[in-house]
TIFI-548858 format. One line per field, with one value per residue (C-alpha): residue number from 1; residue in one letter; chain; x, y, z. Coordinates in nm, 3 decimals. Layout:
pos = c(NUM/...)
code = c(A/...)
unit = c(A/...)
px = c(X/...)
py = c(Y/...)
pz = c(Z/...)
This chain:
pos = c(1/2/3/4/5/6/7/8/9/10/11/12/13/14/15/16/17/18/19/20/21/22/23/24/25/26/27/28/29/30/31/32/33/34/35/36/37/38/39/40/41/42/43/44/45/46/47/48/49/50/51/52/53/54/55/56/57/58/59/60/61/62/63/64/65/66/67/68/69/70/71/72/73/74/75/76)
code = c(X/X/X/X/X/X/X/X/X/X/X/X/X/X/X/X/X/X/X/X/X/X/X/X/X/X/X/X/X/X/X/X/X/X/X/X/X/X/X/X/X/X/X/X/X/X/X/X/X/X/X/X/X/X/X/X/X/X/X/X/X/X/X/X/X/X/X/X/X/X/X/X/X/X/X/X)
unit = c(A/A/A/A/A/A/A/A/A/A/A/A/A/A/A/A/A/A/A/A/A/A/A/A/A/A/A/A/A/A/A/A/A/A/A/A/A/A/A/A/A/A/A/A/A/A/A/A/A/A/A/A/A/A/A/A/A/A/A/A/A/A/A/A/A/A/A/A/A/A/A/A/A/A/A/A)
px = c(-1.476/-1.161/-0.972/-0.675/-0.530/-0.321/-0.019/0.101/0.470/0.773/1.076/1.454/1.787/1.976/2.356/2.352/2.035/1.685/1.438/1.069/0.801/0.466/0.089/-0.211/-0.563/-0.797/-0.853/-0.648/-0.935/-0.839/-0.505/-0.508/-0.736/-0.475/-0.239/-0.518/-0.528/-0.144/-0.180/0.179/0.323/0.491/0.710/0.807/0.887/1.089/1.267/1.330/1.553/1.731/1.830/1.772/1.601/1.672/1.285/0.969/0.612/0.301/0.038/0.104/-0.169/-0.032/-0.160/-0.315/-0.698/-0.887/-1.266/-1.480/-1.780/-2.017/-2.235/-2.608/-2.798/-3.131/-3.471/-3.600)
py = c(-1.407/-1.288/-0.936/-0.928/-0.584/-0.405/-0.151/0.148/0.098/0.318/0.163/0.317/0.264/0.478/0.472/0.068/-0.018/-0.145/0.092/-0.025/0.225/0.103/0.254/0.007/-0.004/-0.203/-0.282/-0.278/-0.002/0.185/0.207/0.265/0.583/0.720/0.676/0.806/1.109/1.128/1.140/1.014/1.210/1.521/1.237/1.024/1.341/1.481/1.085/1.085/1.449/1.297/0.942/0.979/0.736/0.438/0.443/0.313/0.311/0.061/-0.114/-0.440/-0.711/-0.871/-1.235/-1.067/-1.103/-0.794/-0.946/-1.197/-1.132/-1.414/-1.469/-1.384/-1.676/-1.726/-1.789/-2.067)
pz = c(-0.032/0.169/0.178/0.296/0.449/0.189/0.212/0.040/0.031/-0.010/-0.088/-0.091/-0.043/0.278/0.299/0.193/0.400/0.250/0.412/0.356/0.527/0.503/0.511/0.577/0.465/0.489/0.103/-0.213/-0.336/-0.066/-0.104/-0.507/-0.418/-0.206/-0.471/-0.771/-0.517/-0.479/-0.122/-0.091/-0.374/-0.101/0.123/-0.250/-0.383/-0.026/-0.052/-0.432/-0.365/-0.103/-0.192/-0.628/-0.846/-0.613/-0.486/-0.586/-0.443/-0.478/-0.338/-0.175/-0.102/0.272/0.384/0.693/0.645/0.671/0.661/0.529/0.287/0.286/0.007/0.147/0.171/-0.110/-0.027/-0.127)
């Protein structure tokens, strides 16, 4: 099995300009428990005042490979 490295991204719109700001972990479980604990919620919030509804936050899986579980092997 493969896991790839995941990222907590916050998305917005500045003056025209696509702004993507980005915060990695290791796992997608990882990164939902930061959002479960609203870790992010202050800077969303801080953004959302600024710049209005043109924001959104998630979890992203990225194609970089964080580790490989192998499957222990059986006795015989």
């Amino acid at each position: 099995m493969i896991e790839y490295f995941t990222a907590l991204v916050i998305a917005y719109t500045l003056h025209g300009h696509d702004i993507e700001t980005a915060v990695w972990f290791e796992s997608e479980k990882h990164c939902s428990r930061a959002m479960e604990n609203r870790s992010a919620d202050f800077m969303y919030d801080y953004l959302f005042d600024l710049y209005g509804n043109d924001i959104s936050m998630g979890c992203y899986t990225t194609d970089k490979v964080s580790k490989l579980v192998r499957p222990r092997v059986r006795p015989n």
